[in-house]
C-alpha positions in Angstrom: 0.0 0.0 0.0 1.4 3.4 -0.9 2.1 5.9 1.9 4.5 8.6 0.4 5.6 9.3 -2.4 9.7 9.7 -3.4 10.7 11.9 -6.2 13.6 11.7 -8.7 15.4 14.3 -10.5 17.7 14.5 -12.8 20.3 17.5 -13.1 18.0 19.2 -10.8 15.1 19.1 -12.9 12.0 17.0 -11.4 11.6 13.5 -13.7 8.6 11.8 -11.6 7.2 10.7 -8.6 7.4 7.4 -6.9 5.2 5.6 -4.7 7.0 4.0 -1.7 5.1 1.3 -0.3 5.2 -0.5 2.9 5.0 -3.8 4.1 3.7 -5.6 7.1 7.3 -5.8 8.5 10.9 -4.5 7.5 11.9 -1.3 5.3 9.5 0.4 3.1 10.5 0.1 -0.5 10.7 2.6 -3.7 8.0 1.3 -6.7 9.8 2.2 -9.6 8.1 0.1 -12.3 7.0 4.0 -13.5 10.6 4.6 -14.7 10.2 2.9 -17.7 7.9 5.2 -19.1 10.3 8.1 -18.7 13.4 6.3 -20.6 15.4 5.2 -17.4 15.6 2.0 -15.6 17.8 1.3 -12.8 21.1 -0.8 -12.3 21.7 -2.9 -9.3 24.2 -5.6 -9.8 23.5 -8.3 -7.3 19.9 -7.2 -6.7 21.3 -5.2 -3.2 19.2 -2.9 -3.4 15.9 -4.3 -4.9 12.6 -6.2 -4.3 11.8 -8.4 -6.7 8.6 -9.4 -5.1 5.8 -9.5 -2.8 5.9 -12.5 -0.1 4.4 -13.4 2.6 6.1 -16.5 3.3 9.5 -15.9 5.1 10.6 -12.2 7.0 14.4 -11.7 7.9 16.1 -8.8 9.8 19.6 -9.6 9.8 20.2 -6.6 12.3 18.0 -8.2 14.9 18.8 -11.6 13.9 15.0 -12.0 13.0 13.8 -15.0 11.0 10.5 -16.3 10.7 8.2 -18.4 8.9 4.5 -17.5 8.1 5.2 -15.0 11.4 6.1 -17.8 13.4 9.6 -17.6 15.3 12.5 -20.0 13.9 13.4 -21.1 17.2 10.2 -22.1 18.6 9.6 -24.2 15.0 13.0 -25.7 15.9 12.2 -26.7 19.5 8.9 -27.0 19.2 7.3 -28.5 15.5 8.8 -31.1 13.3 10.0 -30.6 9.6 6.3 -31.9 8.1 5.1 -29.1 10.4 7.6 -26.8 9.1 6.4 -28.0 5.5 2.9 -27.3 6.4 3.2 -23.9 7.5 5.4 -22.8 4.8 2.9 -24.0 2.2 -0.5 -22.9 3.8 0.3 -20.2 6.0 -1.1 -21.4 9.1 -0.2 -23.9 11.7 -1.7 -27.3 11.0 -4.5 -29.1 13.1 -3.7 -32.8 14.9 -5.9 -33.6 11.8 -4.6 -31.4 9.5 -0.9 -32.6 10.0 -1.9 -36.1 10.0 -3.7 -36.5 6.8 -0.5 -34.3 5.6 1.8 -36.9 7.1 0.0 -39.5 5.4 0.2 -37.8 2.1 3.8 -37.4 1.7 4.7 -40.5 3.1 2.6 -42.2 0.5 4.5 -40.0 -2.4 8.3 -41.5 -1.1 8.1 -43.8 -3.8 9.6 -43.3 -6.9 9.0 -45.0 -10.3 10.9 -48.3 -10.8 11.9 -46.3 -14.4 13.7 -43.3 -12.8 15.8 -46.0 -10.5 17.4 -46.5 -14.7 18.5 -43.3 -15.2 21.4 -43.3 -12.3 22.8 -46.2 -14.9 23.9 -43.1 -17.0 25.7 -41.1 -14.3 29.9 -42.4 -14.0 30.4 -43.5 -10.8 32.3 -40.5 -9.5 29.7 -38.1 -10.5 29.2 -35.1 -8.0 25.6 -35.9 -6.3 24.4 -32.6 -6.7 25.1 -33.2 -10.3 22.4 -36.1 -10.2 20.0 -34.3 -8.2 20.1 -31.7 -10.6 18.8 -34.0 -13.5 16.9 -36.5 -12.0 14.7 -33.8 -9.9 14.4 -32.2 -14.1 13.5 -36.0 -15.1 10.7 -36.1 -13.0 8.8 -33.9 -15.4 8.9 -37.0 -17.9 6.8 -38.9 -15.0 3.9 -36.2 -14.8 3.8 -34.7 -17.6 -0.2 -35.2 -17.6 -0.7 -33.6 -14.4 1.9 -30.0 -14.8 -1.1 -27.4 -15.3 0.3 -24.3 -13.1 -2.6 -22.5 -13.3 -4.2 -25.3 -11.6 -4.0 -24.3 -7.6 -4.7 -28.5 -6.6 -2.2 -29.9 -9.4 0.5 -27.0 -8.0 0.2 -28.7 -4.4 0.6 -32.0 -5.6 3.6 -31.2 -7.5 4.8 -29.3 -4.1 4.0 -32.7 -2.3 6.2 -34.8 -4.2 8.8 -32.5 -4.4 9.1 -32.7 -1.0 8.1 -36.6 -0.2 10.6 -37.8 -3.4 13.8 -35.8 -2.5 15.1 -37.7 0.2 14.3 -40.9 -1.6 16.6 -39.2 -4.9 18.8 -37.6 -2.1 19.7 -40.9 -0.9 20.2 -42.8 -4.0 22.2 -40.2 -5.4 24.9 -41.3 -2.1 24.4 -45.0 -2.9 25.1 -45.0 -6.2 28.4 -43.0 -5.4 29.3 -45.4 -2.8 28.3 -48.6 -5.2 25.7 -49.8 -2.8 22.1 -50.9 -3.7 19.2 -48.3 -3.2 17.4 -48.7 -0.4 13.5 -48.3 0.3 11.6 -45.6 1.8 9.4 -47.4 4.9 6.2 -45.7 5.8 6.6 -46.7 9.5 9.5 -43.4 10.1 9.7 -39.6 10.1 10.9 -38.0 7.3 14.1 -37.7 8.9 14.1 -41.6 9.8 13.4 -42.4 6.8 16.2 -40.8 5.2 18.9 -41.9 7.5 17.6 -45.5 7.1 17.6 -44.7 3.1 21.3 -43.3 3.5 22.6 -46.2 6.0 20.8 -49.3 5.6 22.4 -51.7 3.5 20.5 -55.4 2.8 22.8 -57.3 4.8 22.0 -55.0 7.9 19.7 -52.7 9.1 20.5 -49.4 9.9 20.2 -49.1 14.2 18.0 -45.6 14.3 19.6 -43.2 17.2 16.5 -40.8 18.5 19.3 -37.7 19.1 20.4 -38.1 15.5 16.9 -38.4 13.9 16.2 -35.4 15.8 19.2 -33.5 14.9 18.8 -34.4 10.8 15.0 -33.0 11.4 16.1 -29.6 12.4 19.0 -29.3 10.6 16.2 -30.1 7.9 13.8 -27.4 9.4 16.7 -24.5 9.7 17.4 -24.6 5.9 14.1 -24.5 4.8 13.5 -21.9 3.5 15.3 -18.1 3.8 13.6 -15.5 2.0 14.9 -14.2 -1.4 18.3 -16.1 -1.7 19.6 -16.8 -4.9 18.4 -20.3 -5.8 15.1 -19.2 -4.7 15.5 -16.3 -7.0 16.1 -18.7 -9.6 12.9 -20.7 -9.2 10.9 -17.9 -9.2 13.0 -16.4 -12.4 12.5 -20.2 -14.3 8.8 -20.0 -12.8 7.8 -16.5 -14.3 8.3 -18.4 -17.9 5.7 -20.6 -17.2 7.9 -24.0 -16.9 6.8 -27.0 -15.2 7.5 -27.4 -11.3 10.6 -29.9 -11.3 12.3 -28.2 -13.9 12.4 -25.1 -12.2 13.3 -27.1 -8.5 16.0 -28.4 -10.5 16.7 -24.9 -11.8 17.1 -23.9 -8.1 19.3 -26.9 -7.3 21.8 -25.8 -10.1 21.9 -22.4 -8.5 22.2 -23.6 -4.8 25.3 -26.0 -6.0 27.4 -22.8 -6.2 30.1 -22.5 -4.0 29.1 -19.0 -2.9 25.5 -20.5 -2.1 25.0 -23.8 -0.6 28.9 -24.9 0.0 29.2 -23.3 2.9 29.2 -25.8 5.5 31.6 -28.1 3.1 33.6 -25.2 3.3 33.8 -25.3 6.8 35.4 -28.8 7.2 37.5 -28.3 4.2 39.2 -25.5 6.5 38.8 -27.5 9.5 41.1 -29.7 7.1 43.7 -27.2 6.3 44.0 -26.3 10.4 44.6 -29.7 10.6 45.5 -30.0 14.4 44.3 -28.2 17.7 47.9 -27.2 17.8 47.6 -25.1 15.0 44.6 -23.2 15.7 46.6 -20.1 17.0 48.5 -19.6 13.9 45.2 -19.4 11.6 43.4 -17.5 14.4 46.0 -14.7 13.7 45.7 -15.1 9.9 42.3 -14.6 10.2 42.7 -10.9 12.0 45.5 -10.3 9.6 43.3 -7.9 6.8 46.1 -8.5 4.5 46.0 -12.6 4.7 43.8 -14.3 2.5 42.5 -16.8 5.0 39.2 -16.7 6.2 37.6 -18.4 8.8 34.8 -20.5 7.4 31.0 -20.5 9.3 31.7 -17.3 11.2 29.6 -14.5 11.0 26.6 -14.1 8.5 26.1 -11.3 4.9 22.6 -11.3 6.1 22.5 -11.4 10.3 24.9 -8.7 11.1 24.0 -9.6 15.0 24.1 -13.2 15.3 22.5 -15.8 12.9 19.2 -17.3 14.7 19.5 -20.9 13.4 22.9 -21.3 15.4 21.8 -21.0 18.6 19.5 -24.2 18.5 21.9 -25.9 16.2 25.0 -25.8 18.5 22.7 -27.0 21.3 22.1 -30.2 18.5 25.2 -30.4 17.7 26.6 -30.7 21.2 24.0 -33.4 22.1 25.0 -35.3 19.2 28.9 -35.1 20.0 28.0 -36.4 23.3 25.6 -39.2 22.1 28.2 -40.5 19.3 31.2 -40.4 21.7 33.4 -40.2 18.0 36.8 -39.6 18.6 37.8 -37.3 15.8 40.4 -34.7 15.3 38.3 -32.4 13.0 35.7 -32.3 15.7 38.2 -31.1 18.1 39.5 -28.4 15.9 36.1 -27.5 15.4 35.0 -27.2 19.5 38.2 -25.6 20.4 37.6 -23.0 17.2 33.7 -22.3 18.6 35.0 -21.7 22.1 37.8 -18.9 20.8 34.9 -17.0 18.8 32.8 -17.0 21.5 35.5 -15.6 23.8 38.0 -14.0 22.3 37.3 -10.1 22.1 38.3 -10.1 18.2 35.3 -12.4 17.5 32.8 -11.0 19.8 33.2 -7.3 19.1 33.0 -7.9 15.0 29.7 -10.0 16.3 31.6 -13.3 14.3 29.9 -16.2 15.9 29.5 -19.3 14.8 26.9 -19.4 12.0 23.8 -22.1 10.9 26.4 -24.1 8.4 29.4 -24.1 11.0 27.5 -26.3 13.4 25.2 -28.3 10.7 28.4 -29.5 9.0 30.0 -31.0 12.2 27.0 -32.5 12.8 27.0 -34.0 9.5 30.5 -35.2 9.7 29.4 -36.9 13.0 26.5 -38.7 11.2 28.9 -40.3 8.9 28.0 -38.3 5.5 30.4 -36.9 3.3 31.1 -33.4 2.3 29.8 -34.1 -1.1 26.1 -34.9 0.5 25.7 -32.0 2.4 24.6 -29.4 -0.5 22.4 -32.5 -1.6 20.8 -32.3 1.7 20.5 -28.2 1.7 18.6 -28.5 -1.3 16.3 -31.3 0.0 15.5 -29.3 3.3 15.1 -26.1 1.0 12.8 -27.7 -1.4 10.0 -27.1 0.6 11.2 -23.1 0.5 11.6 -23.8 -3.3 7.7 -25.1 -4.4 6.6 -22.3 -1.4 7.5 -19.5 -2.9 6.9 -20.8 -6.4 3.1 -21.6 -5.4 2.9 -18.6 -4.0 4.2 -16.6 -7.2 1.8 -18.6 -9.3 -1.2 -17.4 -7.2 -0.7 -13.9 -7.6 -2.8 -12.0 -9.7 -0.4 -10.0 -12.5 2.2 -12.0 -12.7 5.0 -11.3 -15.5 8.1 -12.7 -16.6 11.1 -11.9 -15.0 12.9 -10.2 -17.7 16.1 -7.7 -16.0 17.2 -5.3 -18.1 21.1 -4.5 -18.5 23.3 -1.2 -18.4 25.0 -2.3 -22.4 29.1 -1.3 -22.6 30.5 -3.1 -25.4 30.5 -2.0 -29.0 28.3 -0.3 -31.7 27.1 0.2 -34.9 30.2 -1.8 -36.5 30.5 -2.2 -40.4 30.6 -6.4 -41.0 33.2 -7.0 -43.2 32.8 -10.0 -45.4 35.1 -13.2 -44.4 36.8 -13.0 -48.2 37.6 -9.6 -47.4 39.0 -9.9 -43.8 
């Protein structure tokens, strides 16, 4: 709803006005879809400074270390809901019902399945494929499955879509790890939790079933629930940009996977034991503790601090108390683990860390507790993007429903050359 209005001038002289309009939370924004008719556009590289959309799904502030879903506080979801409750309330905006969650239950677990044909194409991947390289096109092949049922415009056959998504991931997830690891896939069981399941899908082997611990389960479930969605990032970006083109649901989930595998994106926690890796011992944490205050050192340390929360990043809290319960419940004697809880205890100490507000962030604690689990570096942007699909068919839903939407078409500041004479290639 416009309040004010913001005028822009140009060499002093008056061009138009602007509505600014405000939302139910966070800063007021600038409309400037008027600039077009006056010949300008604007140039934001990055998208800093601009809203690409209206949501009401997901509202950070970074400055307060605010994030909620649907209004509801991260935190309490953590502590309080399970990741099928999480799912729920990111897709329909309210808190489910005892009934309401269980006929939900029951409808993803019945969608774990996947057809006996998609199990063929895995054949085609080499062996040492990245897994995020399968999830990319096997979540894209599922369009070949349900290619009778992708109207977008219908609001019932959007849902479904949104509830396989988010029932078939972990089943994909997981045989994306087997088939790196040579073993045979193994079956979802409709007697788990999602996060049961996928740990017995991940672990389980013929020969041996998989012995369930309850503090692991329940540390997979919110590591599941605090990446599942967080606002505007740049793979959701990207499902909403394939979205606006009208393509089908799993291309554009794959679309977002693609974008998430980025380094920049969803490698963070691998990034974090890769430099747990290059510290190497406890010994040496003082040497890269001073490289890491030295501005003119190119080491960083990894899973400190956040671009977004500038205070402290709300996920971590709950996840260090996880990831300390699981330490203590796996009793793993690792030197990578060490590195990590002496490294945790220095940036929540040392006056370096604590006045630049560089705490220990969402992906430093979810990718020691991975580590502890038993999965490898290479799984853990697999299992970003299955938590974050939920976020994914969310916001894509919701970008469907609106009234007016248009194609996602930026426009670009052009620097290279013009108005060239072609010279024939007999003449050149």
């Amino acid at each position: 709803m416009a309040e004010s209005k913001a005028s822009l001038s140009i060499e002093g002289k008056e061009l138009i006005e602007l509505p600014v309009l405000s939302g139910s939370a966070g800063n007021d924004v600038i409309d400037i879809r008027a600039l077009g008719s006056s010949g300008y556009f604007t140039h934001d590289p990055g998208f800093m400074a601009t809203s690409s959309c209206e949501s009401q799904i997901t509202f950070i502030d970074g400055g307060k270390g605010i994030l909620q879903h649907r209004g509801y506080a991260i935190d309490d979801l953590a502590k309080k809901a399970d990741y099928l409750e999480v799912c729920y309330i990111l897709l329909n905006g309210d808190a489910p019902t005892k009934a309401q969650y269980d006929e939900f239950s029951k409808i993803i677990t019945n969608h774990t399945m996947v057809h006996q044909k998609l199990v063929y194409f895995f054949q085609g991947f080499l062996p040492n494929a990245h897994p995020m390289a399968m999830i990319c096109g096997v979540v894209g092949a599922l369009s070949s499955f349900y290619h009778s049922d992708l109207d977008i415009n219908d609001p019932k056959q959007r849902m479904r879509s949104a509830h396989r998504l988010i029932a078939k991931m972990p089943t994909i997830a997981a045989m994306a790890y087997k088939y790196s690891i040579g073993q045979p896939f193994i079956y979802p069981r409709n007697d788990l939790t999602y996060a049961e399941n996928f740990l017995h899908m991940m672990f389980s082997v013929p020969a041996e079933e998989y012995k369930m611990s309850p503090i692991v389960a329940k540390a997979m479930d919110r590591i599941f629930i605090l990446h599942a969605d967080h606002e505007q990032n740049a793979s959701t970006s990207t499902v909403r940009l394939a979205g606006s083109s009208g393509a089908n649901p799993y291309a554009c989930i794959a679309a977002g996977a693609a974008s998430l595998w980025g380094p920049a994106h969803g490698g963070a926690n691998e990034a974090c034991l890769n430099m747990l890796e290059e510290i190497g011992t406890v010994d040496n944490i003082p040497e890269y503790i001073a490289k890491a205050k030295d501005k003119n050192d190119p080491f960083r340390l990894m899973g400190f601090g956040h671009r977004v929360y500038k205070n402290f990043d709300p996920r971590a809290t709950v996840m260090r108390e996880t990831c300390h319960d699981v330490l203590k419940e796996l009793k793993i004697n690792d030197p990578l683990l060490d590195i990590a809880m002496e490294l945790e205890r220095i940036a929540l100490e040392d006056e370096y860390f604590v006045s630049k507000k560089l705490y220990p962030n969402v992906d430093f604690y979810s990718g020691i507790i991975l580590k502890a689990i038993g999965i490898p570096t290479s799984m853990f942007t697999v299992i970003f993007a299955m938590a974050r699909t939920v976020g994914w068919v969310s916001h894509w839903d919701e970008m469907m429903s609106q009234p007016g939407q248009k194609i996602g078409r930026p426009r670009q500041l052009y620097t290279g050359e013009i108005n060239r004479e072609f010279v024939p290639l007999k003449d050149r």
